[in-house]
SEVO-620562 format. One record per residue (C-alpha): x negated, z negated, y negated. Coordinates in nm, 3 decimals, m for minus. Example, Ala and Ser with C-alpha at 12.3 -4.5 7.8 and 13.67 -1.06 7.14 Angstrom:
REM residues 2
px: m1.230 pz: m0.780 py: 0.450 $
px: m1.367 pz: m0.714 py: 0.106 $
REM end
This chain:
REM residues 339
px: 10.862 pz: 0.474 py: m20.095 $
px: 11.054 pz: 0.276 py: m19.881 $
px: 11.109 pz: 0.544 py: m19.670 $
px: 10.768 pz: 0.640 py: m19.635 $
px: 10.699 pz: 0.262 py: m19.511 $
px: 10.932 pz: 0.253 py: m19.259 $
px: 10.761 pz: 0.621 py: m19.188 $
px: 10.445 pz: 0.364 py: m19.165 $
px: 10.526 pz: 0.069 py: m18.978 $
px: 10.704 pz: 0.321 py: m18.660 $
px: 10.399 pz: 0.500 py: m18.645 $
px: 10.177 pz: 0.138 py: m18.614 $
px: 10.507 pz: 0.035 py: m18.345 $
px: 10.444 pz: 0.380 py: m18.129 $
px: 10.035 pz: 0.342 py: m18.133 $
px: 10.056 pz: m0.012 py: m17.998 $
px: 10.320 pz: 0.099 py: m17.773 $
px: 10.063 pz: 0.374 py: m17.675 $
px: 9.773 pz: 0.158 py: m17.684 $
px: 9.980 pz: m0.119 py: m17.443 $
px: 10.095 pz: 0.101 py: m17.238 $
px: 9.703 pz: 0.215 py: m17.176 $
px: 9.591 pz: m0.083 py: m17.085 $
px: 9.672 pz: m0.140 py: m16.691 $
px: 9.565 pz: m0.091 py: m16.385 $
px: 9.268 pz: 0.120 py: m16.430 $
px: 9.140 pz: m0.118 py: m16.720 $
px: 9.148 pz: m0.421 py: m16.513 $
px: 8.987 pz: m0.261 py: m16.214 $
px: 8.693 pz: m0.129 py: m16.421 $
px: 8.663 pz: m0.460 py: m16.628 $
px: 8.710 pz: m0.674 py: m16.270 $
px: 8.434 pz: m0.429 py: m16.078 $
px: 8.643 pz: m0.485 py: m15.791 $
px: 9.003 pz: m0.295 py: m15.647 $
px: 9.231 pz: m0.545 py: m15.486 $
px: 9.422 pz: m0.367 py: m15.195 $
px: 9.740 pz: m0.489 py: m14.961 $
px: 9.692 pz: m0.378 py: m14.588 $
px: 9.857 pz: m0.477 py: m14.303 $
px: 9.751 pz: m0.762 py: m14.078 $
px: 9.529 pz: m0.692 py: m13.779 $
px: 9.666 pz: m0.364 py: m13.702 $
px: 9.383 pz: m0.173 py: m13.474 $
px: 9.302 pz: 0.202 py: m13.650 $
px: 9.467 pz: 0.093 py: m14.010 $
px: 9.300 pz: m0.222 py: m14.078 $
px: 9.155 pz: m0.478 py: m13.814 $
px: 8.794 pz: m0.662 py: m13.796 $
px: 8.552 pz: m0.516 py: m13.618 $
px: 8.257 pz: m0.699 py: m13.389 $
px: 8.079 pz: m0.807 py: m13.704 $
px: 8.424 pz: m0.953 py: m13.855 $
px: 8.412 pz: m0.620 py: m14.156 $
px: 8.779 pz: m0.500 py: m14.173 $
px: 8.797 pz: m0.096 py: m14.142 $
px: 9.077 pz: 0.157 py: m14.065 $
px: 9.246 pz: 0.441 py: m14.187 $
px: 9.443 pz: 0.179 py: m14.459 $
px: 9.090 pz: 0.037 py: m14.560 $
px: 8.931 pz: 0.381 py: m14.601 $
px: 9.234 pz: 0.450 py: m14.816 $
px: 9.146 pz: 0.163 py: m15.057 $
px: 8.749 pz: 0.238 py: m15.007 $
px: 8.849 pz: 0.585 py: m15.150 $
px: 9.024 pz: 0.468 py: m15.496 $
px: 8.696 pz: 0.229 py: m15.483 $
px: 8.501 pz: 0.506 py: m15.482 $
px: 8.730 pz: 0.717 py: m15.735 $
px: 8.683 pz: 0.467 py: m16.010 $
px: 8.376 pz: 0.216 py: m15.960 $
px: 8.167 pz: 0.499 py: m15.780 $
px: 8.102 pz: 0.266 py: m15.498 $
px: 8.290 pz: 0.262 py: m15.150 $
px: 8.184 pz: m0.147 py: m15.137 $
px: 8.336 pz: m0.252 py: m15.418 $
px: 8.683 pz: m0.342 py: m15.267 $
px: 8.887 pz: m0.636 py: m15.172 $
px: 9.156 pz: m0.650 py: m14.924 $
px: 9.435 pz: m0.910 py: m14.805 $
px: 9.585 pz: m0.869 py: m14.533 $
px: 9.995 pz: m0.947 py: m14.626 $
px: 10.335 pz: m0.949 py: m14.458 $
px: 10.616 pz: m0.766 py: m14.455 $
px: 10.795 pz: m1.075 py: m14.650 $
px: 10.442 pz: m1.144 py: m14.855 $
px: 10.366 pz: m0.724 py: m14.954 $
px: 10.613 pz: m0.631 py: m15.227 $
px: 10.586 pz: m0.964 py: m15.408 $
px: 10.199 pz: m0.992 py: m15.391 $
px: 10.228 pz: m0.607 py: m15.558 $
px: 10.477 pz: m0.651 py: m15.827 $
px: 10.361 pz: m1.029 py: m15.954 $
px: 9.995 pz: m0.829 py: m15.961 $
px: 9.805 pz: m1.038 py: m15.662 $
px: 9.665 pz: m0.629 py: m15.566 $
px: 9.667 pz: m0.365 py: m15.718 $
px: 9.767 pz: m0.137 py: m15.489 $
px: 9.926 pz: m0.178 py: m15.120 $
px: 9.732 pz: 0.071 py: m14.894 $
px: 9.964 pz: m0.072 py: m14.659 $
px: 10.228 pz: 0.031 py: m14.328 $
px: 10.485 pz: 0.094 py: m14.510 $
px: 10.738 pz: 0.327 py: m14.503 $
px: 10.859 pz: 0.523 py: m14.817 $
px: 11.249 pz: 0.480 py: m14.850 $
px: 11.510 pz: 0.481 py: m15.145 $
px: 11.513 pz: 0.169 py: m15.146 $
px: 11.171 pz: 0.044 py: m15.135 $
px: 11.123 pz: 0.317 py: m15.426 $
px: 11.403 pz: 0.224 py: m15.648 $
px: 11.486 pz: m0.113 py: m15.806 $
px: 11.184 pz: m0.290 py: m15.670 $
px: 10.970 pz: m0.217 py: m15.985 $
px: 10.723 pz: m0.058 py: m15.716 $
px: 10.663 pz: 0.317 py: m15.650 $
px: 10.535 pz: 0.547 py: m15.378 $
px: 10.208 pz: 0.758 py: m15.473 $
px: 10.270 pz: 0.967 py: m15.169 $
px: 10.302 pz: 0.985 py: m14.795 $
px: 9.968 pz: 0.978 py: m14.602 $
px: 10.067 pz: 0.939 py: m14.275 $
px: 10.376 pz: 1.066 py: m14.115 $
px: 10.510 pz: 0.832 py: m13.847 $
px: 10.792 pz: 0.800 py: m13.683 $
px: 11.011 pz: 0.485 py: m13.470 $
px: 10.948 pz: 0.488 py: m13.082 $
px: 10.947 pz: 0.213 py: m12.781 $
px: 10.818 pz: 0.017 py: m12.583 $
px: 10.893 pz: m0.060 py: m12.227 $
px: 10.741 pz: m0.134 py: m11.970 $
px: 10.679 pz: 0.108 py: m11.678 $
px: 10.832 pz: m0.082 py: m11.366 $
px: 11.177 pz: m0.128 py: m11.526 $
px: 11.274 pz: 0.214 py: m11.471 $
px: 11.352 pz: 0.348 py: m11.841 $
px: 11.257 pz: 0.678 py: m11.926 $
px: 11.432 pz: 0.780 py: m12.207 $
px: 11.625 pz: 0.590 py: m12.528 $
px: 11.950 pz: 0.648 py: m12.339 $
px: 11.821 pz: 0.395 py: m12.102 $
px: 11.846 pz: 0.130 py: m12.288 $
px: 12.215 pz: 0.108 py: m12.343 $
px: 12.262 pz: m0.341 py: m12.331 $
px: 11.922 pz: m0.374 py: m12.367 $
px: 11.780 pz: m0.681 py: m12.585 $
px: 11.500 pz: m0.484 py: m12.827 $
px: 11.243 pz: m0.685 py: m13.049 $
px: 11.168 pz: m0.623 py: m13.347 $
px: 10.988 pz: m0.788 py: m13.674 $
px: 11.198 pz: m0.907 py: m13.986 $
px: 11.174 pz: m0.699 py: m14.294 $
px: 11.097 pz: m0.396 py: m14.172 $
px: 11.284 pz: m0.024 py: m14.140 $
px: 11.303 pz: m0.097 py: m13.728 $
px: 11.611 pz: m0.265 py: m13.735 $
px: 11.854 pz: m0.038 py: m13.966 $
px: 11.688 pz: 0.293 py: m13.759 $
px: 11.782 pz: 0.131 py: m13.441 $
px: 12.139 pz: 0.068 py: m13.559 $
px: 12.215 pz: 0.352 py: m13.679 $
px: 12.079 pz: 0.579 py: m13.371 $
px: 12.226 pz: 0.341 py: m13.156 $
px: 12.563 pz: 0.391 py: m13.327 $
px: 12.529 pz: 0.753 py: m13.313 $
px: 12.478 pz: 0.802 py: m12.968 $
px: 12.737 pz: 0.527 py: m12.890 $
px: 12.540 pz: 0.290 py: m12.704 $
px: 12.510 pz: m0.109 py: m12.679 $
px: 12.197 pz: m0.297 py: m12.792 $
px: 12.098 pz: m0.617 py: m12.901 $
px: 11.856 pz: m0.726 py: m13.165 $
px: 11.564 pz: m0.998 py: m13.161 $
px: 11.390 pz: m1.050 py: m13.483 $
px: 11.087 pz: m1.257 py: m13.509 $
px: 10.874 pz: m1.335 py: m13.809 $
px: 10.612 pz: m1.073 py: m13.805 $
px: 10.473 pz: m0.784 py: m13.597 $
px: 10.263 pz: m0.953 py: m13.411 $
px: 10.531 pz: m1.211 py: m13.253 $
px: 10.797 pz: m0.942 py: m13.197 $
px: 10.489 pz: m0.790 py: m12.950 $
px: 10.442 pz: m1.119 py: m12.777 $
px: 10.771 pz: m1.208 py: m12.737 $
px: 10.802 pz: m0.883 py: m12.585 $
px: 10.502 pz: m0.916 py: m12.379 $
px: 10.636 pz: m1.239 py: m12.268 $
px: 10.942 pz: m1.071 py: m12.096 $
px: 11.240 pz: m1.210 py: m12.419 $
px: 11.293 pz: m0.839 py: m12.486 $
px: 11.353 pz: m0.552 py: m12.243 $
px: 11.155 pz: m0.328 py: m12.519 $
px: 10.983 pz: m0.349 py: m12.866 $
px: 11.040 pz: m0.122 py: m13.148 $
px: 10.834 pz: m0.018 py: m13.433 $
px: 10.627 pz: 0.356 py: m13.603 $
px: 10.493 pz: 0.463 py: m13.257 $
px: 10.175 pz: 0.413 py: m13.522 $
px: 10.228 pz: 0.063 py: m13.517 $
px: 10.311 pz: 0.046 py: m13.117 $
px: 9.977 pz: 0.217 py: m13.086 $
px: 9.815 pz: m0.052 py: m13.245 $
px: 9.931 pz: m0.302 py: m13.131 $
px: 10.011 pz: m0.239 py: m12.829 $
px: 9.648 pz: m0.280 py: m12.725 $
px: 9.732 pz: m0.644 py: m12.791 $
px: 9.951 pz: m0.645 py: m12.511 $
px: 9.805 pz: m0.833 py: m12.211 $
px: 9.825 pz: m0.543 py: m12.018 $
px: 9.853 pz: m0.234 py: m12.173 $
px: 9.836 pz: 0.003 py: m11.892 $
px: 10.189 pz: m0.186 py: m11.768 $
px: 10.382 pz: m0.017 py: m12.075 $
px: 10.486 pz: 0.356 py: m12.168 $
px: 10.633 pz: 0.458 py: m12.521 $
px: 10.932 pz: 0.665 py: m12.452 $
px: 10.930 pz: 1.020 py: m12.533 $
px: 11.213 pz: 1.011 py: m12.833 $
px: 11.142 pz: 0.947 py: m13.205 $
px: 11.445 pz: 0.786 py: m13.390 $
px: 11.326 pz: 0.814 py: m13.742 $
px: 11.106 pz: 0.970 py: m13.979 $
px: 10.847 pz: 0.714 py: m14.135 $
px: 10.646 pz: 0.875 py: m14.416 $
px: 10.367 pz: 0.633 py: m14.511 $
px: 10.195 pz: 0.571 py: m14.820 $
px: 10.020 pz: 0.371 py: m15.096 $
px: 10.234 pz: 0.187 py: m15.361 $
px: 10.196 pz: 0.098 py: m15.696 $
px: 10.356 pz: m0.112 py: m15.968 $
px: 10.608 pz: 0.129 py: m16.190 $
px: 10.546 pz: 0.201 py: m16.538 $
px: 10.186 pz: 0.225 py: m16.493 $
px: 10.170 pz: 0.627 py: m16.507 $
px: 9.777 pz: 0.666 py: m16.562 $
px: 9.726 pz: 0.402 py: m16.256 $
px: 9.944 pz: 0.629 py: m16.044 $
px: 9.762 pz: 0.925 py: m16.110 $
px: 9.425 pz: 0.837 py: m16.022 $
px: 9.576 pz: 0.715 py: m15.689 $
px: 9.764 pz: 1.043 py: m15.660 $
px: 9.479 pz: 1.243 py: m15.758 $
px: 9.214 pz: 1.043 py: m15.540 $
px: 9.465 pz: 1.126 py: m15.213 $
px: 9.493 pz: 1.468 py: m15.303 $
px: 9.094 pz: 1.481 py: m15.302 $
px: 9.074 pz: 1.366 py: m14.971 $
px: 9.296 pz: 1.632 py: m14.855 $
px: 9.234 pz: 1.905 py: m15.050 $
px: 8.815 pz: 1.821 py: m14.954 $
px: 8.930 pz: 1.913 py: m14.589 $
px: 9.172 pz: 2.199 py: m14.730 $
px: 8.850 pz: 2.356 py: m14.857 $
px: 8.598 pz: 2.235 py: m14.564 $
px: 8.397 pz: 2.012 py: m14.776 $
px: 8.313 pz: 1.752 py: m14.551 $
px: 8.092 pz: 1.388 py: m14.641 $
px: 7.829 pz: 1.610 py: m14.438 $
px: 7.808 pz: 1.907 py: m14.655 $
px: 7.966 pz: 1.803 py: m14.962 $
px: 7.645 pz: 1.817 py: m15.135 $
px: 7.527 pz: 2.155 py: m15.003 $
px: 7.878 pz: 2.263 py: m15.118 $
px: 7.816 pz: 2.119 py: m15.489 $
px: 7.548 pz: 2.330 py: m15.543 $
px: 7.604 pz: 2.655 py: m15.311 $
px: 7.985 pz: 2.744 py: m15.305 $
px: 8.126 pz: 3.033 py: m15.497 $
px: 8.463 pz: 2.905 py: m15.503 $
px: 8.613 pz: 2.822 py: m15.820 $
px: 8.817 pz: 2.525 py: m15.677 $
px: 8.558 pz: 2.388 py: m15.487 $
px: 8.350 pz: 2.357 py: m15.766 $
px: 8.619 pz: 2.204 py: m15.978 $
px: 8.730 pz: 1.962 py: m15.715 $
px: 8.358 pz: 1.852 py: m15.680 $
px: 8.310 pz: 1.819 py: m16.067 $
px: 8.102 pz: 2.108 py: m16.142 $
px: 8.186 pz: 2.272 py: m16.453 $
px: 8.512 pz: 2.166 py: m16.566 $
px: 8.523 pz: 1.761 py: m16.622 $
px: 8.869 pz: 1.727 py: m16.453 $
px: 8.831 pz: 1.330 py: m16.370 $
px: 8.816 pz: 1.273 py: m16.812 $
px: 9.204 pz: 1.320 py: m16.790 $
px: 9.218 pz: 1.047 py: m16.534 $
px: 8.995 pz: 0.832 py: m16.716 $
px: 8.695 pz: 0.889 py: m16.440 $
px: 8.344 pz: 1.018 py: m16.428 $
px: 8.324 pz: 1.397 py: m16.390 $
px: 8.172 pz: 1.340 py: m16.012 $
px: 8.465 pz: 1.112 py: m15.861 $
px: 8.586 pz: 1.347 py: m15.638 $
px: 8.298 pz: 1.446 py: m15.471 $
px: 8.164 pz: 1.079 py: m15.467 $
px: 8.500 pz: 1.030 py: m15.304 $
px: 8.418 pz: 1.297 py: m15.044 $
px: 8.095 pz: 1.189 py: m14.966 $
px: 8.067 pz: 0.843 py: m14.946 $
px: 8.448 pz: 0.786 py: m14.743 $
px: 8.485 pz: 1.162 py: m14.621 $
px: 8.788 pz: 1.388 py: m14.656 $
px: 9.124 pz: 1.308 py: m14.473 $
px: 9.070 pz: 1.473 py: m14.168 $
px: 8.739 pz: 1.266 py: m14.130 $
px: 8.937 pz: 0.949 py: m14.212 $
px: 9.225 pz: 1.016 py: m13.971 $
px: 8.967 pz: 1.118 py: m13.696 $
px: 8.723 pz: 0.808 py: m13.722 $
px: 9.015 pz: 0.546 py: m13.716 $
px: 9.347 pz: 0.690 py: m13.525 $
px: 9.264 pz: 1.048 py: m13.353 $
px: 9.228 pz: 1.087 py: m12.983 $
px: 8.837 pz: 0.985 py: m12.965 $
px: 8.960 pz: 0.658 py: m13.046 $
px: 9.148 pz: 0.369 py: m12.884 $
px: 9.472 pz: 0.500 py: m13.029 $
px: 9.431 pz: 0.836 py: m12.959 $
px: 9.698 pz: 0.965 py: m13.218 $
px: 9.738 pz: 1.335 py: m13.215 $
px: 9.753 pz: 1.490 py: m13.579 $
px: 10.098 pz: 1.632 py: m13.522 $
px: 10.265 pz: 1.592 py: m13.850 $
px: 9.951 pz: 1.463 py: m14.018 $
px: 9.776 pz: 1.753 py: m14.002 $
px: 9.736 pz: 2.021 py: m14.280 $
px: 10.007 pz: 2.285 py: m14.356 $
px: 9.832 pz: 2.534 py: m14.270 $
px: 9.779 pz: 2.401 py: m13.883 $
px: 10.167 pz: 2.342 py: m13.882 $
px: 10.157 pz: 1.983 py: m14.060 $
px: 10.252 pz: 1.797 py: m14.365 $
px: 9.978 pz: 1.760 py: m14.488 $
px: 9.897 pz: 1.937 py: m14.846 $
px: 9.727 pz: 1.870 py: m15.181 $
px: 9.832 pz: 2.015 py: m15.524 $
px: 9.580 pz: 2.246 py: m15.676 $
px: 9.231 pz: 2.122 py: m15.851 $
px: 9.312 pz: 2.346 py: m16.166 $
REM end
């Protein structure tokens, strides 16, 4: 008897267990009506006002997207703009719920922090600044040059150790945030300025004269980008996972915001039809409608729709896919299988 109470009272102890661990992320979202994302501050392409003051980017669309994914409505986002210093904390003390952010996915940042990667969405790398009339054309150059950079970041370690590697002199200038390690740059402290050649795209059209600077041709580092979460909050990660890999996989597949409908209803192709919800109910296992995919699809677009409307060469930054695009064009870019 007493062994069939004990029998009792660990079964109770592993349903609340079950039942507490079910309750997160994806609850509150759904009970709020409203995702809370972490972007970066005024960073033109990822997330930066436009003429009417509306923040949008590739970083925004990213949060739109889970938006979509769970409330079924692109609108129904928040964003705050945050810091290097301000990002992690804000994540892991549960001020957003996800950081759809610049930031770069390393063992550190992934381990011990009580945060987690989803997955890289944008494959960067570390470049620099200088400006055209001093003469440097290469990374060599810069042997004794002063280099600015922001606190907090991946810039500075990268620049020491390639630096150290190819046994050449450099010194550092850290200033509080992006944005100030460009200006003091601009304003002639630095003889270049480091950061993702993302992030010198940017903001580099912050510079007062833009056309008076070059990015040099070498790339230090790799910088795979991506959203974070807080750990221990498996089902959360998932649907953040799963919405990414919709995004991609919807331009693996050629379902685009513009056809996605004609798709729905036309294609033959048994993962097209399960990526857009039609027969089997794949968003139940995430805790989502049957449709979240395809609402995904067609009210933020797939990724190569994304990439093109914020960063690719018709805009102001002009980034080439390169890395970023799929794996079958000779990039990085790949989603797991909708079965």
């Amino acid at each position: 008897m007493k062994a069939l109470s004990r029998l009792i009272i660990a079964g109770a102890g592993l349903l609340l267990a079950a039942s507490t661990a079910l309750a997160g992320t994806l609850e509150d979202v759904k009970a709020r009506g409203v995702l809370r994302c972490g972007v970066a501050p005024a960073s033109a392409g990822f997330a930066a006002k436009d003429a009417q003051g509306v923040l949008r980017g590739f970083d925004v669309d990213t949060c739109r997207a889970i938006a979509t994914a769970v409330l079924g409505d692109p609108s129904k986002y928040e964003v705050t703009p945050l810091g290097l210093r301000d990002a992690f904390t804000t994540l892991a003390t549960g001020g957003v719920d996800v950081l759809t952010h610049r930031l770069t996915w390393t063992f550190n940042r992934d381990n011990g922090t009580g945060l987690e990667f989803v997955q890289a969405m944008f494959y960067d790398g570390q470049g620099f600044y200088v400006r055209k009339a001093s003469g440097v054309k290469s990374v060599k150059d810069l042997d004794g040059a002063t280099i600015c950079v922001a606190q907090g970041s991946t810039t500075e370690l990268n620049i020491a150790d390639y630096f150290r590697t190819h046994k050449l002199q450099y010194k550092i200038a850290t200033f509080a945030d992006l944005d100030e390690a460009r200006n003091a740059y601009d304003a002639g402290r630095c003889d270049a300025w480091s950061n993702d050649k993302g992030g010198l795209a940017a903001r580099g059209l912050g510079l007062k004269d833009p056309s008076a600077h070059m990015l040099l041709p070498e790339t230090i580092s790799k910088e795979p980008i991506g959203p974070l979460v807080r750990m221990g909050d498996s089902a959360w990660m998932h649907v953040v996972r799963w919405t990414m890999a919709a995004v991609i996989g919807g331009e693996e597949l050629g379902v685009t915001s513009a056809n996605v409908d004609e798709m729905r209803t036309s294609s033959t192709n048994p993962e097209v039809k399960r990526l857009l919800g039609v027969g089997d109910d794949l968003g139940q296992k995430l805790g989502l409608s049957a449709d979240w995919s395809y609402r995904v699809i067609k009210q933020v677009g797939n990724y190569g729709e994304i990439y093109d409307r914020n960063v690719g060469e018709k805009t102001p930054l002009a980034i080439p896919r390169g890395l970023n695009a799929l794996w079958r064009d000779g990039g990085l870019m790949i989603a797991p299988p909708f079965r």
